[in-house]
C-alpha positions in Angstrom: 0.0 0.0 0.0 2.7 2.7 0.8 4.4 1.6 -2.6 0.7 2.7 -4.3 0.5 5.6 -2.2 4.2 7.4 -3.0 3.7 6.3 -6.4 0.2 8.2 -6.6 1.4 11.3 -5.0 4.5 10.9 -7.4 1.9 10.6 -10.6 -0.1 13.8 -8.9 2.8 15.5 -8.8 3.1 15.2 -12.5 0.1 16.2 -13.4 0.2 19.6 -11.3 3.5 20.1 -13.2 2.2 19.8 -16.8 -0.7 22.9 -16.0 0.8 25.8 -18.2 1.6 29.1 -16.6 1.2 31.0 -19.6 -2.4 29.5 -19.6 -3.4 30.2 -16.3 -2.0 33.6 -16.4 -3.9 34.9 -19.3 -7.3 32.8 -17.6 -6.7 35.6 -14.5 -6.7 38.7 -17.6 -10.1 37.0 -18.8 -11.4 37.1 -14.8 -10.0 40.8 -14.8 -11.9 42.1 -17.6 -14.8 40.4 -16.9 -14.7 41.9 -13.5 -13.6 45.4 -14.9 -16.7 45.0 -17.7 -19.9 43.9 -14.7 -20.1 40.4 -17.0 -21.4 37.3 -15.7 -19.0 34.0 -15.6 -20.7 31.1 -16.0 -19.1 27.9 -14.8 -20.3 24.1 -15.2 -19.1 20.4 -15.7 -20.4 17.4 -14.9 -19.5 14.5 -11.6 -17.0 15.8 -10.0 -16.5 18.5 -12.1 -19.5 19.9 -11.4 -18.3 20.1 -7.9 -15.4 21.5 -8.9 -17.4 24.1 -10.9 -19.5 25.0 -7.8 -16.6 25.2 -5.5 -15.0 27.7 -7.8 -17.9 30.0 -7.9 -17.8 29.9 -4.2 -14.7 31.0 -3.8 -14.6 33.8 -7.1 -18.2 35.0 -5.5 -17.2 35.4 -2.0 -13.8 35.0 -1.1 -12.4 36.6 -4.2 -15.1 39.4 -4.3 -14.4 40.1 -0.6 -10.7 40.7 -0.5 -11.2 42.9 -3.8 -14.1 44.7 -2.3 -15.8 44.3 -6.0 -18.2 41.1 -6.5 -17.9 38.8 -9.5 -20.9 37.7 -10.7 -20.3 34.4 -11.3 -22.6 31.4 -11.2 -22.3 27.6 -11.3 -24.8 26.3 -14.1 -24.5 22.6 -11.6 -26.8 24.4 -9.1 -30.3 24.5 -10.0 -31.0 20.8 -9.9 -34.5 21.4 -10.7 -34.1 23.4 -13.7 -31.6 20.9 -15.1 -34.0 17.6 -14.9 -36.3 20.3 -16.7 -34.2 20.5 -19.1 -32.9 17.3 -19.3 -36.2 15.7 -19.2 -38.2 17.6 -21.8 -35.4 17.6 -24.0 -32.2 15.9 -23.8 -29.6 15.8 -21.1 -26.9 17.2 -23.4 -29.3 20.6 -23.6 -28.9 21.0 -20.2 -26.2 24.2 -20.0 -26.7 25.0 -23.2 -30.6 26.4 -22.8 -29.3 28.2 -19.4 -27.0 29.8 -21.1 -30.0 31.0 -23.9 -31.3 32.3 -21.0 -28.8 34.0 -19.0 -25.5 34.1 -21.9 -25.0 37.6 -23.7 -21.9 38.8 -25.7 -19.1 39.8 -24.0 -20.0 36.8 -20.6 -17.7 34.1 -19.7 -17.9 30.8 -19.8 -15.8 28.1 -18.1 -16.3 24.5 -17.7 -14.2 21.9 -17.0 -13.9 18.1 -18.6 -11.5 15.2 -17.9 -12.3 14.2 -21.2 -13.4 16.6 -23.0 -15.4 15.2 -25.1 -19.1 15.5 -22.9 -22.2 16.3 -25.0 -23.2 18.6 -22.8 -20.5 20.8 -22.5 -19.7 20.5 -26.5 -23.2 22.1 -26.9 -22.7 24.4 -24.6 -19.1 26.5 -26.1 -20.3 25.9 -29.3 -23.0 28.1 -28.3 -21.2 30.5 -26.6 -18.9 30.8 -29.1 -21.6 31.5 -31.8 -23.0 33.9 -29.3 -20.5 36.6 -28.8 -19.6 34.2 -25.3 -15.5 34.0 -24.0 -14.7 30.3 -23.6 -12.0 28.3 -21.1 -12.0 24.8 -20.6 -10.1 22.9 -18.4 -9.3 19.6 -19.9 -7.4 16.3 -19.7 -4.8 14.7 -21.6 -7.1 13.5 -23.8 -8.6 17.0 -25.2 -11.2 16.3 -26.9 -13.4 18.5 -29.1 -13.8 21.4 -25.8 -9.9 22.3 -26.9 -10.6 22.8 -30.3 -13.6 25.1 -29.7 -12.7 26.8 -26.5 -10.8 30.6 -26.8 -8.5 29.6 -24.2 -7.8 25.5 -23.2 -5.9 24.5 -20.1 -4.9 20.7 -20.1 -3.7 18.9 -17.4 -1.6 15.9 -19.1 -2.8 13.1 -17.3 -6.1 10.7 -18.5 -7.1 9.5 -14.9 -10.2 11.1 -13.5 -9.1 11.8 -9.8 -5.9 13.3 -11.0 -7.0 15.4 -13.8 -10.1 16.7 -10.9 -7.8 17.2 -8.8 -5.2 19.3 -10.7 -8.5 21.5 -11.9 -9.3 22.5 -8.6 -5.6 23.5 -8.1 -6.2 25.7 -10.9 -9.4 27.3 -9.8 -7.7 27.8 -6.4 -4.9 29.6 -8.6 -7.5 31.4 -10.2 -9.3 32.7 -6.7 -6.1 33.1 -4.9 -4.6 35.7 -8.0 -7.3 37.7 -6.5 -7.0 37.2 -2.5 -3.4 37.5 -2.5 -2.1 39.4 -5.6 -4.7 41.5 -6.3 -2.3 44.1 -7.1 -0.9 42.9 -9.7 -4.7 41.6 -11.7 
C-alpha cells in the first residue's frame, strides 16, 4: 500500500506540473476584464467537475469578491438541480447548460467548464453556443482533449487521462485562479 500511495502522489505531482503558466496567467486577464466589464462568468461540468465548478464559484463570489471589495458575478450552471432535470427531461440531457446559457449568456459573458475528457455532449453544446454567441470560452481539460480544446478561446490541459488526478489538478487551478485575486490583487 505505501508503494501505491508514493507512487500516486509521485503521478499527482506530475500532473500539477504539466498545467501551463502561460495558460493560467492569461485565464486571470479574462477574470479581470470580466470583472472590470460587470459580465457574468458562468461555470459548469459534470461528476465531480461539477463540484469542482460550484466550489470555484464559491470561492470567485465570495472569497475573491471580498478581499477585492468588488463582487464577480459568477454562477455555477450545476446548481439549480430542478431546472436541469427540466431540461434534461423535456429535451435531452446534453441541452442541459446549453438552454441556461439561452437564457442568462450575452456577448461579451464568460464561460468556463471543465472536462477530464473533454469530449461530454453537454458541454460541446454548450461552447459551441457561446462561441456562436459573442460568449469567452476556457475549458479545463485532460490529456485527452477532446473537441472542448478545439472550440474553446483559451484550453488549459492537465496531461494526465485519470479522473481523480485530472479533478484534482482542476481544482488546483481554480484555487490559482481565486487566490490571484485574494493575495495578488495588485498585480490583476
Amino acid at each position: 500500500m505505501n508503494e501505491w500511495i508514493s507512487n500516486y502522489v509521485e503521478a499527482q505531482k506530475q500532473a500539477l506540473s504539466s498545467i501551463s503558466s502561460t495558460s493560467v496567467e492569461r485565464v486571470v486577464g479574462l477574470l479581470k476584464e470580466a470583472l472590470a466589464s460587470d459580465r457574468q462568468i458562468f461555470v459548469f461540468g459534470n461528476g465531480g467537475s461539477a463540484a469542482n465548478a460550484s466550489h470555484f464559484a464559491t470561492d470567485l463570489g465570495k472569497g475573491s469578491s471580498d478581499k477585492l471589495g468588488r463582487r464577480f458575478r459568477v454562477f455555477s450552471l450545476n446548481d439549480n438541480v430542478s431546472w436541469m432535470t427540466a431540461l434534461g427531461n423535456d429535451y435531452a440531457y446534453d441541452e442541459i447548460f446549453r438552454r441556461q446559457l439561452m437564457n442568462y449568456g450575452r456577448a461579451g459573458d464568460l464561460v468556463i467548464t471543465m472536462s477530464v475528457s473533454g469530449g461530454s455532449p453537454n458541454l460541446v453544446k454548450a461552447v459551441d453556443w457561446a462561441r456562436e454567441n459573442g460568449l469567452k470560452t476556457v475549458a479545463m481539460v485532460g490529456a485527452k482533449r477532446g473537441p472542448l480544446a478545439g472550440l474553446a478561446d483559451e484550453v488549459l490541459v492537465v496531461e494526465s487521462t485519470h479522473y481523480g488526478r485530472v479533478e484534482d489538478a482542476h481544482m488546483g487551478i481554480c484555487h490559482m485562479l481565486c487566490y490571484a485575486f485574494m493575495e495578488d490583487a495588485a498585480k490583476v
